[in-house]
C-alpha atoms as one frame of an Amber mdcrd trajectory, in Angstrom:
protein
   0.653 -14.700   0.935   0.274 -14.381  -2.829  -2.898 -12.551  -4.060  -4.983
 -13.915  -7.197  -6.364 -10.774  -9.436  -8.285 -11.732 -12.511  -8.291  -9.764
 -16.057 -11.032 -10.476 -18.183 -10.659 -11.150 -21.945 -11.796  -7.789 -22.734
  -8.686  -6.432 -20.738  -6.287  -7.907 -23.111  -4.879  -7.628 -26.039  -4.036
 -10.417 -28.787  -0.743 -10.124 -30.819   1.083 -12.645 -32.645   4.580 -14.064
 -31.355   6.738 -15.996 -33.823   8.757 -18.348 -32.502  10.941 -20.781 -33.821
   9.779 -24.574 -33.893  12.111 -25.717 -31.121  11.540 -23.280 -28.488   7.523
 -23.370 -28.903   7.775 -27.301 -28.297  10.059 -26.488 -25.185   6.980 -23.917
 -24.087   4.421 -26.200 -24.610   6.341 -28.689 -22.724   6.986 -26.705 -19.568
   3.440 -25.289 -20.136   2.066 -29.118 -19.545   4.646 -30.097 -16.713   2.931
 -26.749 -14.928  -0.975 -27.359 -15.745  -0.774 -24.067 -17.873  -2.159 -23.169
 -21.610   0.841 -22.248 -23.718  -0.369 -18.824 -23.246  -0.807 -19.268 -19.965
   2.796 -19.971 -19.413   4.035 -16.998 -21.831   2.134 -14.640 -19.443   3.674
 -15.852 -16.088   6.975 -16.209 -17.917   6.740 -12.531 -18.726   4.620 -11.414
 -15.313   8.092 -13.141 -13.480  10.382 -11.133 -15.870   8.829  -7.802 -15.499
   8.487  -8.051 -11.601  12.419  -9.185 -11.136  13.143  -6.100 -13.726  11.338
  -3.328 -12.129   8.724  -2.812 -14.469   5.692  -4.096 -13.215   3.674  -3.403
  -9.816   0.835  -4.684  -9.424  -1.280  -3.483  -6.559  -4.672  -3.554  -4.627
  -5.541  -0.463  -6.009  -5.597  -1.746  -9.793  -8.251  -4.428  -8.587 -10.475
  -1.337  -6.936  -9.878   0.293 -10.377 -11.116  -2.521 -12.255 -14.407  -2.980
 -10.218 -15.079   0.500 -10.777 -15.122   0.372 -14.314 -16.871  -2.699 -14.189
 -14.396  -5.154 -14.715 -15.154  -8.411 -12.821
């Protein structure tokens, strides 16, 4: 079964992404066919990519973390 952990706003950081007209109306679109913000939808994009790759594990233990500090 597929856990839910939620970051708060304070836990992230804002950049800006340039993208080119056609591919951020192809993002918003796929962001609206799946209920998702356009950010929303970069995030999982990029949460799917990183997992497949290797480069992200995300465990219990960072949720324990989190409440420690405080983090809801």
């Amino acid at each position: 079964m597929r856990e839910l952990y939620i970051i708060s706003m304070s836990d992230k950081k804002a950049f800006i992404l340039r993208l080119d007209p056609k591919k951020l109306k192809a993002l918003e679109k796929w962001a609206s066919d799946e209920f998702r913000s356009t950010n929303g939808q970069i995030e999982y994009i990029l949460d799917q990519a990183l997992r497949k790759a290797g480069r992200l594990k995300f465990s219990g233990s960072d949720l324990t973390e989190n409440k420690k500090e405080g983090v809801e």
